[in-house]
mmCIF file of the N, C-alpha and C atoms, coordinates in Angstrom:
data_MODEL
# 
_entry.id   MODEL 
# 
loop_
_atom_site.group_PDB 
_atom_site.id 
_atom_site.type_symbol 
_atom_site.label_atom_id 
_atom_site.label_alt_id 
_atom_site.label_comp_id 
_atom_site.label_asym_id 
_atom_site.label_entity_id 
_atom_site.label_seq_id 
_atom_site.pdbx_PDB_ins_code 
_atom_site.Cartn_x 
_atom_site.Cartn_y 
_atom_site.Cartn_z 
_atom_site.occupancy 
_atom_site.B_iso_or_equiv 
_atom_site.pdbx_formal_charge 
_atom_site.auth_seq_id 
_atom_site.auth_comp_id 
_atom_site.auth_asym_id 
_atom_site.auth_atom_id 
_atom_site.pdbx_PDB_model_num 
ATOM 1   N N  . UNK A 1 1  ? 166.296 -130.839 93.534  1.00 0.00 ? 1  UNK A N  1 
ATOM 2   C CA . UNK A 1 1  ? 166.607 -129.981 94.638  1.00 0.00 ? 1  UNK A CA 1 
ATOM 3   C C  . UNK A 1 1  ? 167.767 -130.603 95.407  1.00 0.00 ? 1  UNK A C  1 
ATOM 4   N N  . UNK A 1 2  ? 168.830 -129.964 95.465  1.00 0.00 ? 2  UNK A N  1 
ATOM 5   C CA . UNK A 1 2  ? 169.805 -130.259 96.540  1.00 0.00 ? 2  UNK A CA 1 
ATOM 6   C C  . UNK A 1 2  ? 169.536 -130.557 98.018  1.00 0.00 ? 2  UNK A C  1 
ATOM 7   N N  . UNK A 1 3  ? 170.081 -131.277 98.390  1.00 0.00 ? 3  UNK A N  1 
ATOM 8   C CA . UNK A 1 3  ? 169.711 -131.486 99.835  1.00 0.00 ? 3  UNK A CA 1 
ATOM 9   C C  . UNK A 1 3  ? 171.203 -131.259 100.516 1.00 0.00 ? 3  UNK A C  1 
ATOM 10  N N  . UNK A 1 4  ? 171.700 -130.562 101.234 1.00 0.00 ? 4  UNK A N  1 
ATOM 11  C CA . UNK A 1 4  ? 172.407 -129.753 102.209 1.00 0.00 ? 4  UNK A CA 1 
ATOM 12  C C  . UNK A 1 4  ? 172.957 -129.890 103.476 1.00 0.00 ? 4  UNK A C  1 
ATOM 13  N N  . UNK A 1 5  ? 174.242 -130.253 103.629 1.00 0.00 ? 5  UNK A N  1 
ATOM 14  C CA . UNK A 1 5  ? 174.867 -130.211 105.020 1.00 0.00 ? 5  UNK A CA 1 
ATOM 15  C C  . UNK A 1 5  ? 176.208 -129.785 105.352 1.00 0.00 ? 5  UNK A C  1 
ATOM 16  N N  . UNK A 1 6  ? 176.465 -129.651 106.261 1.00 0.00 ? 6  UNK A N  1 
ATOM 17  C CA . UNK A 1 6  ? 177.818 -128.722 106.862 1.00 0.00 ? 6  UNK A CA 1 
ATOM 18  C C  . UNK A 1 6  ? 177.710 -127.222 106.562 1.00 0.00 ? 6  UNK A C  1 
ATOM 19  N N  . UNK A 1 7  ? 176.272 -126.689 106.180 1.00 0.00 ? 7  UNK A N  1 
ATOM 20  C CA . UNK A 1 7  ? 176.966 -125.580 105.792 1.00 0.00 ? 7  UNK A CA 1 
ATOM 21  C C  . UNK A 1 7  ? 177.688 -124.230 106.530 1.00 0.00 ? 7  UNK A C  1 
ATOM 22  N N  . UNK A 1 8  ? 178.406 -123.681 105.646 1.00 0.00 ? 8  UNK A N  1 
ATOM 23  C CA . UNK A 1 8  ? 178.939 -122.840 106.840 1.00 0.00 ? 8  UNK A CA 1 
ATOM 24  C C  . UNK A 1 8  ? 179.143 -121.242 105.705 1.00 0.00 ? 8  UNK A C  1 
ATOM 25  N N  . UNK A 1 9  ? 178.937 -120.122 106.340 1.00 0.00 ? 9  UNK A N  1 
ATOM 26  C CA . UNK A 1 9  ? 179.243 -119.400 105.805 1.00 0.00 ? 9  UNK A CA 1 
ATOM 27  C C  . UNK A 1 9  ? 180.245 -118.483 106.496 1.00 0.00 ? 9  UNK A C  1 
ATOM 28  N N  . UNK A 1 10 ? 181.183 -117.655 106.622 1.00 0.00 ? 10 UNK A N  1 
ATOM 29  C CA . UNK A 1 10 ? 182.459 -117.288 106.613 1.00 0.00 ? 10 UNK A CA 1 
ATOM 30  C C  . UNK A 1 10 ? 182.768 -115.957 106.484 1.00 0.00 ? 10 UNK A C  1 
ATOM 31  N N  . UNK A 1 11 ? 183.474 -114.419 106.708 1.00 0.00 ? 11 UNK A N  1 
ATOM 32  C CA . UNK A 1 11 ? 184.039 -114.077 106.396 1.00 0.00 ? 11 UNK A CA 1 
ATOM 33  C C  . UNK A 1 11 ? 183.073 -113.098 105.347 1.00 0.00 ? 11 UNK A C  1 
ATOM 34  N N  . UNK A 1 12 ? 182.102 -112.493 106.001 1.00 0.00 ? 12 UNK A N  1 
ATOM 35  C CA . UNK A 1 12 ? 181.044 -111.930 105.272 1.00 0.00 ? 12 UNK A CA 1 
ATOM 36  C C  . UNK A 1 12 ? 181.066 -110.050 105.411 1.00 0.00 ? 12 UNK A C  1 
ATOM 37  N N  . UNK A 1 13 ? 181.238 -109.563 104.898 1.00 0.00 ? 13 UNK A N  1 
ATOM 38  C CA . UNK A 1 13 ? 180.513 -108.152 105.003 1.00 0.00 ? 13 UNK A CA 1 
ATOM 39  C C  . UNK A 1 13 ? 180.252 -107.155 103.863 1.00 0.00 ? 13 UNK A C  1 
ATOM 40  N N  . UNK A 1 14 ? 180.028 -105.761 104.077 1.00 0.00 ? 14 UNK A N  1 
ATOM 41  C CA . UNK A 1 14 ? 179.251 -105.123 103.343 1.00 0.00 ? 14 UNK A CA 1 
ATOM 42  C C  . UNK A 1 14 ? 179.561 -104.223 103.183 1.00 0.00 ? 14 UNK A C  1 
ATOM 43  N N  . UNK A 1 15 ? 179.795 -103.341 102.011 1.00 0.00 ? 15 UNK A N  1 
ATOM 44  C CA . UNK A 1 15 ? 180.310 -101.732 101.967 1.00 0.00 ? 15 UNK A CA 1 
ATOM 45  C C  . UNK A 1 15 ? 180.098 -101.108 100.775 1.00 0.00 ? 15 UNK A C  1 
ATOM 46  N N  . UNK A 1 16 ? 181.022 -100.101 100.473 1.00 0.00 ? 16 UNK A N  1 
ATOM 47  C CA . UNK A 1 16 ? 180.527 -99.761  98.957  1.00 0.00 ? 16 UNK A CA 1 
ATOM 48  C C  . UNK A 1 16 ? 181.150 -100.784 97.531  1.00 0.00 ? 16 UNK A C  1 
ATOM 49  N N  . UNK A 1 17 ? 180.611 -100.674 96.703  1.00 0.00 ? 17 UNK A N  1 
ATOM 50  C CA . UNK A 1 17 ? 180.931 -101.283 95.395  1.00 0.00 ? 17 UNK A CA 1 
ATOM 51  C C  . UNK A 1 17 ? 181.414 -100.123 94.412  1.00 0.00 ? 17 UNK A C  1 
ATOM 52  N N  . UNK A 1 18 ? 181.922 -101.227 93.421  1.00 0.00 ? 18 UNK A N  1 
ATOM 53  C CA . UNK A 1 18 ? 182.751 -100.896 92.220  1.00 0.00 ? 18 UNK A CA 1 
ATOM 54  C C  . UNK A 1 18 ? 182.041 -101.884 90.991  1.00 0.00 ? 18 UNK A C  1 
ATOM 55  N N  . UNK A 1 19 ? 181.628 -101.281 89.985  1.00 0.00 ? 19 UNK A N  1 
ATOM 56  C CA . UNK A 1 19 ? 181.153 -102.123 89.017  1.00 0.00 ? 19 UNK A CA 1 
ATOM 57  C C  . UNK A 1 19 ? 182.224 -102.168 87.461  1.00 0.00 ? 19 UNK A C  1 
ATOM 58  N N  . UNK A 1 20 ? 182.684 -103.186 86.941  1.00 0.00 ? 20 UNK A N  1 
ATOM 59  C CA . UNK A 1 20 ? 183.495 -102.786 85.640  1.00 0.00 ? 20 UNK A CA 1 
ATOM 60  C C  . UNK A 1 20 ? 183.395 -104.075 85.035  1.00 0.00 ? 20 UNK A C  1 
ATOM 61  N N  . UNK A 1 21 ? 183.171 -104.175 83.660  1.00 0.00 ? 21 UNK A N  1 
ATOM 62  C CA . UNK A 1 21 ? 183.039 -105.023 83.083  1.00 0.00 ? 21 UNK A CA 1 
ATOM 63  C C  . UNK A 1 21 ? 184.367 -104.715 82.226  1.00 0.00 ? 21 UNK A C  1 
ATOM 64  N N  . UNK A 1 22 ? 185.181 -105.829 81.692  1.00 0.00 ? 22 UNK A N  1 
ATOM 65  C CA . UNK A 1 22 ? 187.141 -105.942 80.982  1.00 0.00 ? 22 UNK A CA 1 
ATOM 66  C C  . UNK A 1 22 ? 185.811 -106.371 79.759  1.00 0.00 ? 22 UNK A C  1 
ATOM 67  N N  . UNK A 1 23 ? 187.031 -105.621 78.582  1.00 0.00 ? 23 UNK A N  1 
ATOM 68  C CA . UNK A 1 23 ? 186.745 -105.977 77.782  1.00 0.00 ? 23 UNK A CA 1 
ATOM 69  C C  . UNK A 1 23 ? 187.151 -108.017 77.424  1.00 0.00 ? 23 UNK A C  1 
ATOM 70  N N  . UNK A 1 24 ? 186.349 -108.491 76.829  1.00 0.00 ? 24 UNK A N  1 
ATOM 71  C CA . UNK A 1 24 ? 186.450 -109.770 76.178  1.00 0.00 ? 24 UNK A CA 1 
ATOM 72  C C  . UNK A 1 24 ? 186.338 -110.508 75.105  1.00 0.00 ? 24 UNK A C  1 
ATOM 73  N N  . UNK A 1 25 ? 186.910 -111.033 74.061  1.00 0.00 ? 25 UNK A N  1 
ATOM 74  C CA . UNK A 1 25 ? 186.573 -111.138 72.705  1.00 0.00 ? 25 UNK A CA 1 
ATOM 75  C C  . UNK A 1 25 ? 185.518 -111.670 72.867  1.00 0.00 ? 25 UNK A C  1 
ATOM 76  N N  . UNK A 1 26 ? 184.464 -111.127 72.214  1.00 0.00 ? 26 UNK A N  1 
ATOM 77  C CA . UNK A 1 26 ? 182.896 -111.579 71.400  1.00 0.00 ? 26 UNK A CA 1 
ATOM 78  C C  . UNK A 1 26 ? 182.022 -111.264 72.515  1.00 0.00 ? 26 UNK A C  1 
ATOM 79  N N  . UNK A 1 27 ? 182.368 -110.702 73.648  1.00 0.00 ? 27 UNK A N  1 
ATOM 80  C CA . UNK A 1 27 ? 181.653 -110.464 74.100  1.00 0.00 ? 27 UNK A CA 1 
ATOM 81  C C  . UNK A 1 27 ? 181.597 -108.879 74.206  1.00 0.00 ? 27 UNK A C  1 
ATOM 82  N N  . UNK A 1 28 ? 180.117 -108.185 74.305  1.00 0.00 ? 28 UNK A N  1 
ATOM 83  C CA . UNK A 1 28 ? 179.518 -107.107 74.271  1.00 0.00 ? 28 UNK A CA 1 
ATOM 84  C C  . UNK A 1 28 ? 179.461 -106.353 75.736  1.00 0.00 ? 28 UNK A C  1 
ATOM 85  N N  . UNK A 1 29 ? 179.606 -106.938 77.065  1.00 0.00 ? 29 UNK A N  1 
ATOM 86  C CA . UNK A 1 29 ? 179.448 -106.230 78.840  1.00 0.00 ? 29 UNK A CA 1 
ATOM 87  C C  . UNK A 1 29 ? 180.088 -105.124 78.416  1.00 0.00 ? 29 UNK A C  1 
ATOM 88  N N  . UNK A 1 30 ? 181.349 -104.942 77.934  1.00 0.00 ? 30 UNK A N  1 
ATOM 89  C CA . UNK A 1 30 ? 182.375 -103.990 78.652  1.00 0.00 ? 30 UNK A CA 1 
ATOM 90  C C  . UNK A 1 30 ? 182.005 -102.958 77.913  1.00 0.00 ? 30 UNK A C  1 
ATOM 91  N N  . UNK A 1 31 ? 180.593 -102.830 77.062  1.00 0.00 ? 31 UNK A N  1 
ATOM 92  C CA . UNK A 1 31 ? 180.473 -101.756 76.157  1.00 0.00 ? 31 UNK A CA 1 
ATOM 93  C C  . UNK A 1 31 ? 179.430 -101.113 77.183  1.00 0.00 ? 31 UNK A C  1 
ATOM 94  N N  . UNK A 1 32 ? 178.609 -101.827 78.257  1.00 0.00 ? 32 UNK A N  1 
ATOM 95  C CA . UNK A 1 32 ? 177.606 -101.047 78.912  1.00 0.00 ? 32 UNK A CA 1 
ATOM 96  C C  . UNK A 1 32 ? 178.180 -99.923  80.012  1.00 0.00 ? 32 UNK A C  1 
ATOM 97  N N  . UNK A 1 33 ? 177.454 -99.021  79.779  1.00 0.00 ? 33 UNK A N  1 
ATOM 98  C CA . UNK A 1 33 ? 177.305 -97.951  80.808  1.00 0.00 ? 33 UNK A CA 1 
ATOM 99  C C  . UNK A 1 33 ? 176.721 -98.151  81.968  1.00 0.00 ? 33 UNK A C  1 
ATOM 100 N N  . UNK A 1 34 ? 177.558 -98.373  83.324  1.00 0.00 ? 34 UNK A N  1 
ATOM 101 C CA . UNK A 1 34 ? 177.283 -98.582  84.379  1.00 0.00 ? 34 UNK A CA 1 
ATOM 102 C C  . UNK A 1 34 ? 176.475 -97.086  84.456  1.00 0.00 ? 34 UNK A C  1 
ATOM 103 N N  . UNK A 1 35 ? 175.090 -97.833  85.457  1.00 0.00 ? 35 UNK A N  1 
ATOM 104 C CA . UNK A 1 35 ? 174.596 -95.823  85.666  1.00 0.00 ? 35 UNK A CA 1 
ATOM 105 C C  . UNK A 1 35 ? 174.958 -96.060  87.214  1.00 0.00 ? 35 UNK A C  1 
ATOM 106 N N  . UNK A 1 36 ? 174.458 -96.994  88.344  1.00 0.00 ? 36 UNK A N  1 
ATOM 107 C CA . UNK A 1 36 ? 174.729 -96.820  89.422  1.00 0.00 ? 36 UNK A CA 1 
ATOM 108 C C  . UNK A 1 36 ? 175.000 -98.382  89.921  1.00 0.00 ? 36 UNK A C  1 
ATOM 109 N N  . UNK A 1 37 ? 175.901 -97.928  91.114  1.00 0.00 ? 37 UNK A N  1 
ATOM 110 C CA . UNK A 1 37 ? 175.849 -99.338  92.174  1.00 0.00 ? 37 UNK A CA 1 
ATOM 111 C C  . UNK A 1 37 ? 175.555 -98.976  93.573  1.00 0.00 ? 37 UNK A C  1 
ATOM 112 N N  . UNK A 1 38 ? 175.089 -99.997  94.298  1.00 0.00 ? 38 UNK A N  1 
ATOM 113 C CA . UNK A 1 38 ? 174.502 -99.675  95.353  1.00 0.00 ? 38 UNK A CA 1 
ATOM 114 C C  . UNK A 1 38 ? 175.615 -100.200 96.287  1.00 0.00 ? 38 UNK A C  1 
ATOM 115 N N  . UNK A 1 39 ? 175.263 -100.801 97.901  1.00 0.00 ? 39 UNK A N  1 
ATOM 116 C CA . UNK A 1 39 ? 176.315 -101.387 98.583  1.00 0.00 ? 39 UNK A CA 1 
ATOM 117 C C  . UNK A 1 39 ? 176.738 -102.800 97.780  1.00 0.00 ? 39 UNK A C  1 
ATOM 118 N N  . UNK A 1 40 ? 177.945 -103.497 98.204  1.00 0.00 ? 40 UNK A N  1 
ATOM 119 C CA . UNK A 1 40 ? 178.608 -104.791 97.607  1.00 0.00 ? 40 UNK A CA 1 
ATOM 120 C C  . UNK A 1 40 ? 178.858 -105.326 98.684  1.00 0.00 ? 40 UNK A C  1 
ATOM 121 N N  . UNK A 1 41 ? 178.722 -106.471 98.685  1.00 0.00 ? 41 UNK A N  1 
ATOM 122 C CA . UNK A 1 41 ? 178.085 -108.240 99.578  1.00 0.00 ? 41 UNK A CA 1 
ATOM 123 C C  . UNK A 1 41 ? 179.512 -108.752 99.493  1.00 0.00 ? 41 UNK A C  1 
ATOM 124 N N  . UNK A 1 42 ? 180.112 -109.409 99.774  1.00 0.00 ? 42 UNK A N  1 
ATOM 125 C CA . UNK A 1 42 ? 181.189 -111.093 100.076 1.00 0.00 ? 42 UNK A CA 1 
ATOM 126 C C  . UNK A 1 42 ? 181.049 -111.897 101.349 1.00 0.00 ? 42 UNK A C  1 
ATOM 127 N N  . UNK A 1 43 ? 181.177 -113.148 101.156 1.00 0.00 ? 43 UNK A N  1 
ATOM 128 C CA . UNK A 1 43 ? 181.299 -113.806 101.819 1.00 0.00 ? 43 UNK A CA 1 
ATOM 129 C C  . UNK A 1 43 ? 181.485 -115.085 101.455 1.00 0.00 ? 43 UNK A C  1 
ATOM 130 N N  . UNK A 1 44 ? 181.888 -116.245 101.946 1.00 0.00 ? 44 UNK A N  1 
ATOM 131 C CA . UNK A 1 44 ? 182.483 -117.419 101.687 1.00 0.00 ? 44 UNK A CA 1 
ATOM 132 C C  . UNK A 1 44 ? 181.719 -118.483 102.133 1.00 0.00 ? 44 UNK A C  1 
ATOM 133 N N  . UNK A 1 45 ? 181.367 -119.029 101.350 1.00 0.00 ? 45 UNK A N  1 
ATOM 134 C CA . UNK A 1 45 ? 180.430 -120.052 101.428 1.00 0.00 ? 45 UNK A CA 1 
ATOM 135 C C  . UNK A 1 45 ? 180.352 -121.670 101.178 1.00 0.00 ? 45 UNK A C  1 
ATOM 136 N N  . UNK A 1 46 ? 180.657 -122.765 101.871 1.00 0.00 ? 46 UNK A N  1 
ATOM 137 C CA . UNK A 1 46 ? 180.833 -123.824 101.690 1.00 0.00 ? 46 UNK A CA 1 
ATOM 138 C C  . UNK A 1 46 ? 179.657 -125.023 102.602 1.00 0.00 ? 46 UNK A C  1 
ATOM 139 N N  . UNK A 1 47 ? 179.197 -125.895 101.217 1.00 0.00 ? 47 UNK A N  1 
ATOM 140 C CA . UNK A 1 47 ? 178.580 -126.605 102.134 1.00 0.00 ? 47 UNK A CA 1 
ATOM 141 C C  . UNK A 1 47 ? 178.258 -128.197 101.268 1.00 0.00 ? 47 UNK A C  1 
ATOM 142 N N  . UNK A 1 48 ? 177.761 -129.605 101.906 1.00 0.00 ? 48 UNK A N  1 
ATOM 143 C CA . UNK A 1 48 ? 178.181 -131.054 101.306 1.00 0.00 ? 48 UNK A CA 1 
ATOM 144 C C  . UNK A 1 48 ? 176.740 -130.717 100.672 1.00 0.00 ? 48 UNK A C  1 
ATOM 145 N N  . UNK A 1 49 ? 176.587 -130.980 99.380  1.00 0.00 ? 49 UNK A N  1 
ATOM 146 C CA . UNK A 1 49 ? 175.021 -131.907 98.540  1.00 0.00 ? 49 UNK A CA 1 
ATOM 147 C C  . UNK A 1 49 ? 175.108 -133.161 98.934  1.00 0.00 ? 49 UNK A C  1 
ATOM 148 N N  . UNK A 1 50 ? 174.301 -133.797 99.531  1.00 0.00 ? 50 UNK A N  1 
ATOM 149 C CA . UNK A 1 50 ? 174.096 -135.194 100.538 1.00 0.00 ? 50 UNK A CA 1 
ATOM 150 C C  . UNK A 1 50 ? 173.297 -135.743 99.971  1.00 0.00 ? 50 UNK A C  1 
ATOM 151 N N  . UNK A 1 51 ? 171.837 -134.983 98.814  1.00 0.00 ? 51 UNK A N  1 
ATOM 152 C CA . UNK A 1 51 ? 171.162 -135.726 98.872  1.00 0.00 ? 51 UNK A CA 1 
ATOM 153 C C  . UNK A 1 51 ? 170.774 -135.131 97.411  1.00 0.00 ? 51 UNK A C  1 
ATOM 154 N N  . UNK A 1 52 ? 169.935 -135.619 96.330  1.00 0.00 ? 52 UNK A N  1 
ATOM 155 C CA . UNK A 1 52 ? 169.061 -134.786 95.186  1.00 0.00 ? 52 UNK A CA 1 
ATOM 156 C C  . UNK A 1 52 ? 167.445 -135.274 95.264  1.00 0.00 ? 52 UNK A C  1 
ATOM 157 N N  . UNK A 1 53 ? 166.861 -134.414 95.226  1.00 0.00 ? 53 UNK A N  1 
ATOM 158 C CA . UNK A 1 53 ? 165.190 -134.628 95.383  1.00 0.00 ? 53 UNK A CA 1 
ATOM 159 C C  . UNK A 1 53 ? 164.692 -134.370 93.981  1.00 0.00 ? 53 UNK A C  1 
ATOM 160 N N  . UNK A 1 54 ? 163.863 -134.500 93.508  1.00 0.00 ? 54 UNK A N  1 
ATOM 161 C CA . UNK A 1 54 ? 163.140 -134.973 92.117  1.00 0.00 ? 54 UNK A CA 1 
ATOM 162 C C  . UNK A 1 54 ? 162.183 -133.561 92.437  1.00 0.00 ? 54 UNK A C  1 
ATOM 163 N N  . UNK A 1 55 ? 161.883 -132.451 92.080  1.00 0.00 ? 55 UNK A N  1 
ATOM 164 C CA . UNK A 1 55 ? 160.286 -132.210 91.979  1.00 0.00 ? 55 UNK A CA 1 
ATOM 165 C C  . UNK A 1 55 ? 159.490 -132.287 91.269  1.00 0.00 ? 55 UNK A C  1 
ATOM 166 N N  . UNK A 1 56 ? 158.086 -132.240 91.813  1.00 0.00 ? 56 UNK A N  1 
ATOM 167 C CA . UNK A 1 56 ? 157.111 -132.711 90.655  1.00 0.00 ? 56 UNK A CA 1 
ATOM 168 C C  . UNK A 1 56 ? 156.603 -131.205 89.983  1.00 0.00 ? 56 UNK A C  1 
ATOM 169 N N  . UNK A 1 57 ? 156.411 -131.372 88.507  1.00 0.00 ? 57 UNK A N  1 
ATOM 170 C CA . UNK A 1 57 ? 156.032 -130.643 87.694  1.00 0.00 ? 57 UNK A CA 1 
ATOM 171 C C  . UNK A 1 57 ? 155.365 -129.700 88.242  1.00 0.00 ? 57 UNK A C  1 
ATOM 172 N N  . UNK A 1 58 ? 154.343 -128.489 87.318  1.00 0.00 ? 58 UNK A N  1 
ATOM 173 C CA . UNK A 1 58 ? 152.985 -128.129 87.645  1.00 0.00 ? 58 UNK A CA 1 
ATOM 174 C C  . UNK A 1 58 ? 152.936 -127.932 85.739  1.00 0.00 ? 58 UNK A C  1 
ATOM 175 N N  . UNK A 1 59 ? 151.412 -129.001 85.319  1.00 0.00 ? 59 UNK A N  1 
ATOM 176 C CA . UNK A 1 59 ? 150.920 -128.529 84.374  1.00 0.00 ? 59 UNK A CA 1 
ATOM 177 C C  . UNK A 1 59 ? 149.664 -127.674 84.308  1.00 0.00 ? 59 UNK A C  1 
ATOM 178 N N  . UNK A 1 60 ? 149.816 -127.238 83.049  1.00 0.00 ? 60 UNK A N  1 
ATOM 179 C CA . UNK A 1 60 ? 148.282 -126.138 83.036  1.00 0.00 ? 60 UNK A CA 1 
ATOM 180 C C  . UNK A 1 60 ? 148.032 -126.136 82.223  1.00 0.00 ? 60 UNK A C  1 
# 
């Protein structure tokens, strides 16, 4: 787990979207049929990893 500081986020808002996948060699996206998009997100996001934490498993 990252451990986190300075963060800051920036330059954020919200409106309608546009979805398009470019075609790319070997790859298959640009063949899907978008059916819908909803609103579209940006914003700018910067912040220091200070620290890494280990977690512990879960067995079953």
């Amino acid at each position: 787990m990252s451990v986190l500081d300075n963060t800051a986020i920036s330059d954020a808002w919200i409106g309608t979207a546009d979805l398009s996948f470019l075609p790319a060699h070997g790859e298959e996206l640009a063949d899907l049929a978008i059916q819908r998009t909803g609103k579209g997100f940006h914003f700018d996001l910067a912040y220091t990893v200070t620290d890494l934490k280990t977690l512990a498993g879960h067995s079953n």
